[in-house]
N, C-alpha and C positions, 0 to 999 in steps of 0.2 A: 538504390533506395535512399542512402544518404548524400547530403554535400557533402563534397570535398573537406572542406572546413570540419565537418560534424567526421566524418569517416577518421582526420584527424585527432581529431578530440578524447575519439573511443577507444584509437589506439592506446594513446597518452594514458586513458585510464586503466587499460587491459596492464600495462605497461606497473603501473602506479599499484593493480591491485596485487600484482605477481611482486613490486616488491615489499609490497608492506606484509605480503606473509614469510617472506624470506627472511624480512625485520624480526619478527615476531621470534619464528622458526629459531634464529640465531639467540636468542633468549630463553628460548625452551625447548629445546628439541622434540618434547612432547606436542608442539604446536600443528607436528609433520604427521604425527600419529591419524592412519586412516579415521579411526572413530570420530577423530576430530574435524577433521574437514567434512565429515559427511555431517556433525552436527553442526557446522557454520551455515550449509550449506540448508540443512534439515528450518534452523531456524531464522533463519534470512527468507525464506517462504512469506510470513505477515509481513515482513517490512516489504515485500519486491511488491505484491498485489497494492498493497497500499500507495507502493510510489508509482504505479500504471494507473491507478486510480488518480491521484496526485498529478500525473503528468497532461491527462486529459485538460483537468481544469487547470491547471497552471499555462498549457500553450493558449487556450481561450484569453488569457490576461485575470485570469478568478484565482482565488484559492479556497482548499476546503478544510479546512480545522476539525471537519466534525468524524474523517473518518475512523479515529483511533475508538471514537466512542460506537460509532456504527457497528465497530468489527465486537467490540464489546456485548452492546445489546442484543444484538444478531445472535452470536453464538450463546447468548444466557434464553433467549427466547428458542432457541434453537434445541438446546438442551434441556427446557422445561414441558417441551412437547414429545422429545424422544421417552422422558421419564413418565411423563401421564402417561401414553401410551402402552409403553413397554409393561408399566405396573397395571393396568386398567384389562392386559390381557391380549392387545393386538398383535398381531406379528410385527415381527421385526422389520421386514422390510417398509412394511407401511410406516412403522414408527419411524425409522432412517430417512424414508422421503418427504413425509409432513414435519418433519425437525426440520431438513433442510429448504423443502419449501419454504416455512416458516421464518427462517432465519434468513431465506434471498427477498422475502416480503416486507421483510423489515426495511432492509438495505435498502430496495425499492423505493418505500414508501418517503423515508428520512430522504432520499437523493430527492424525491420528487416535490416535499416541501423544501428543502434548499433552492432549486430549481424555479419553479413557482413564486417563492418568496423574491429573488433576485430580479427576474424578469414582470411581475407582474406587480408585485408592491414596493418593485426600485429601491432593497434594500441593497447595500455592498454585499459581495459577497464577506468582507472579512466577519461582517458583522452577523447576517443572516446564519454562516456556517458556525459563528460563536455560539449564538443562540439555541443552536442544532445539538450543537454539541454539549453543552448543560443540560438540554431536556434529555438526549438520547444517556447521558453520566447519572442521573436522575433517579428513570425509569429503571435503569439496571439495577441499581441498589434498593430500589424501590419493591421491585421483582424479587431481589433476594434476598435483601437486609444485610448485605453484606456476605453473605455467606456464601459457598461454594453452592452449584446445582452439583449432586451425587447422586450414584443409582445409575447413572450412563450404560449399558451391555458392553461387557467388555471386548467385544468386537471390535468398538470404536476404537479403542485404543491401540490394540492390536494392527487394525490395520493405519492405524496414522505411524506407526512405528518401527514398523516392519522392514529392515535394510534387505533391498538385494542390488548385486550388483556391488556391490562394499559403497556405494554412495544415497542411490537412489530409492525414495521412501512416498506412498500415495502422494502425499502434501506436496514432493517437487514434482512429480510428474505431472500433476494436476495445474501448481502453478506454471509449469514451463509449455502446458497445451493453450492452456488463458493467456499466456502471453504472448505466443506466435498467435493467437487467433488477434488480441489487441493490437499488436504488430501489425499484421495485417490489412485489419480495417482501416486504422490511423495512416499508414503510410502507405496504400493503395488504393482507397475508397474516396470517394465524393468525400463522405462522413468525415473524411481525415483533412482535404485540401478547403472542406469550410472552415474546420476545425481552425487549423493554421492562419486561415484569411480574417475570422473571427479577432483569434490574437493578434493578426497582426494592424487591421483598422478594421474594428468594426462598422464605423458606421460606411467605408468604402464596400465592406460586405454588404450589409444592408442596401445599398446603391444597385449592388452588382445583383439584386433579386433573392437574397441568400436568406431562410426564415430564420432571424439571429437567436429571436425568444425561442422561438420552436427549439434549434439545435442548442442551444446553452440546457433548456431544462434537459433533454436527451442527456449532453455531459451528465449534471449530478446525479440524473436515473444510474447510469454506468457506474459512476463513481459510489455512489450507495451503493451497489448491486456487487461491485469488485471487494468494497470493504466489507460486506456480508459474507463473500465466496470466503476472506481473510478469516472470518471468524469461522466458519465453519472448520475447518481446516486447522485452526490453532484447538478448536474443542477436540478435532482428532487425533489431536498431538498430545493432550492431556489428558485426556478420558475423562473430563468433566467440565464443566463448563464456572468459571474463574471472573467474577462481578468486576476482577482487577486486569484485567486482558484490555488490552487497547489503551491502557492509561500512558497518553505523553507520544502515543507512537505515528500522530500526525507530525512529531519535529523528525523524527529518523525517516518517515518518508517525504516531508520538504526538502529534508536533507539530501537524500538520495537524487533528488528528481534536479536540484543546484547542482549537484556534484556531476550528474549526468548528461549538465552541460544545458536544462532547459533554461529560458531566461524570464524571471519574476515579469515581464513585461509583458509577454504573451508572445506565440509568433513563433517560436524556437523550440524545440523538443523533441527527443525519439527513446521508444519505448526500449531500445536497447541500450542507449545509456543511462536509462533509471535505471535500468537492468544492474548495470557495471555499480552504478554509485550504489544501489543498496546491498551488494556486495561488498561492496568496499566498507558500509557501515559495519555490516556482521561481522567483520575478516577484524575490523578495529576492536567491536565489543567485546569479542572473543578471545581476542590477543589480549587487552588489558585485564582479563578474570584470568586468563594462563599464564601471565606473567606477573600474576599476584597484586593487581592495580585495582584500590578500592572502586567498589562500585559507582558511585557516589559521582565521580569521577568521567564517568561514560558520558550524563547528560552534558556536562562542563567543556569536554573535546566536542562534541559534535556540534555543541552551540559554536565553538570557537569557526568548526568547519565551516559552517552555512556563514559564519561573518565571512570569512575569507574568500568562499566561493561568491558571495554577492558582491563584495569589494573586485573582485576579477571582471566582474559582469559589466560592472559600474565603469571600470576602468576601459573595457573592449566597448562601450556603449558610448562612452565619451569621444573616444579613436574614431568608432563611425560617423559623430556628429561632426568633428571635429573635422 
């Protein structure tokens, strides 16, 4: 499935995440504590979707900005409709599945003006997915006023919560099906080897008969529709739905998607090294709240990360030209 090179790489990080929790570990003994790894594990869920999301459009040569807000919107639209419902008298299940419909229509729709905007009114993506990302930051507070949605059935919570297995909880199980199915596609399908040829020249793709516009809008459909699946799933971990969910958490999953070895230029990427890197974020976030390290603090390393991991890129990119 992978090169040589990438199969490399993965090691390096498997290698890198086993020891920074050993790091950690030795600092807190509590770090080793089961409950603990099962919540690293429980809330590294919205950052891993977000960097499968991330990864799609990052091997294209794009980036998306806007899905920290998408995951946001999503799950507050998402929650606004389980609460009408639920209070208006319908059953449950219907409320549960028009919540979530509603919140993957979101996702949808945002992917598909990102999509559209870039290919059709030739806007960059950095700039298009900004703009996404304002209006989708907007509409959520706009929606709540800031406030929490409350009232959720506490079903919801219950089962976003729920340990069995002393690790596993709906939200990984869920992200870890989503990701073998992205897996999958990406690195076995058509979908996947345009994907790559996109990133890596598009306009040789386009040569080669390949629909460039068609398959880029596809990306940001995906990528809305993955950061939607993220909000859903972080509501079910809170049992309400949070105006403040998704703020900032497009850098931990660029982050993730750098660390995991894709390269800002397009052309290079696998859905198991987002994998490892947004791992490796949660494992870092976690460790510095366990070992008493201001929060403040968390955004300041991972910015430092993604400099370091692009200076790498920069460097292995220079070697190739060279």
């Amino acid at each position: 499935m992978f090169a040589r090179p990438q199969a490399r790489q993965q090691i390096l990080l498997t290698a890198c995440l086993v020891g920074i929790i050993v790091i950690f570990g030795c600092f807190n003994p509590r770090f080793f504590n089961p409950d603990n790894l099962s919540s690293i594990v429980q809330d590294a869920t919205e950052t891993i979707l977000l960097a499968f999301a991330e990864t799609l459009v990052i091997i294209t040569g794009g980036i998306d900005l806007s899905v920290g807000a998408i995951l946001g919107l999503s799950g507050i639209i998402g929650s606004l409709i389980l609460v009408a419902l639920t209070t208006g008298g319908y059953g449950l299940v219907l409320a549960l599945a028009a919540g979530a419909a509603g919140a993957m229509l979101t996702g949808l729709a945002i992917g598909l003006g990102n999509g559209l905007m870039i290919t059709r009114m030739r806007v960059t993506p950095f700039i298009a997915t900004l703009a996404m990302l304002g209006i989708a930051t907007g509409l959520t507070f706009v929606l709540t006023n800031g406030v929490d949605v409350s009232g959720l059935p506490s079903v919801v919570a219950t089962w976003g919560n729920t340990v069995f297995l002393r690790v596993l909880t709906v939200p990984v199980v869920a992200t870890a099906i989503i990701g073998i199915i992205v897996g999958l596609y990406l690195h076995r399908s058509q979908f996947g080897r345009w994907t790559f040829a996109i990133g890596s020249n598009a306009r040789a793709a386009r040569g080669a008969g390949i629909p460039v516009s068609r398959h880029l809008v596809k990306i940001y459909v995906y990528s809305g529709l993955l950061s939607a699946a993220a909000g859903i799933l972080v509501v079910m971990r809170l049992g309400t739905g949070s105006p403040l969910e998704g703020t900032n958490d497009e850098l931990n999953a660029i982050a993730a998607v750098v660390i995991g070895g894709a390269s800002l230029f397009g052309g290079v990427g696998t859905i198991f090294g987002s994998l490892l890197g947004a791992l490796i974020i949660g494992t870092i976030v976690n460790g510095l709240i366990v070992v008493g390290v201001q929060p403040y603090w968390q955004t300041v390393i991972i910015g430092i990360i993604i400099a370091v991991a692009v200076m790498l890129q920069e460097r292995g990119r220079a070697r190739e030209l060279a």
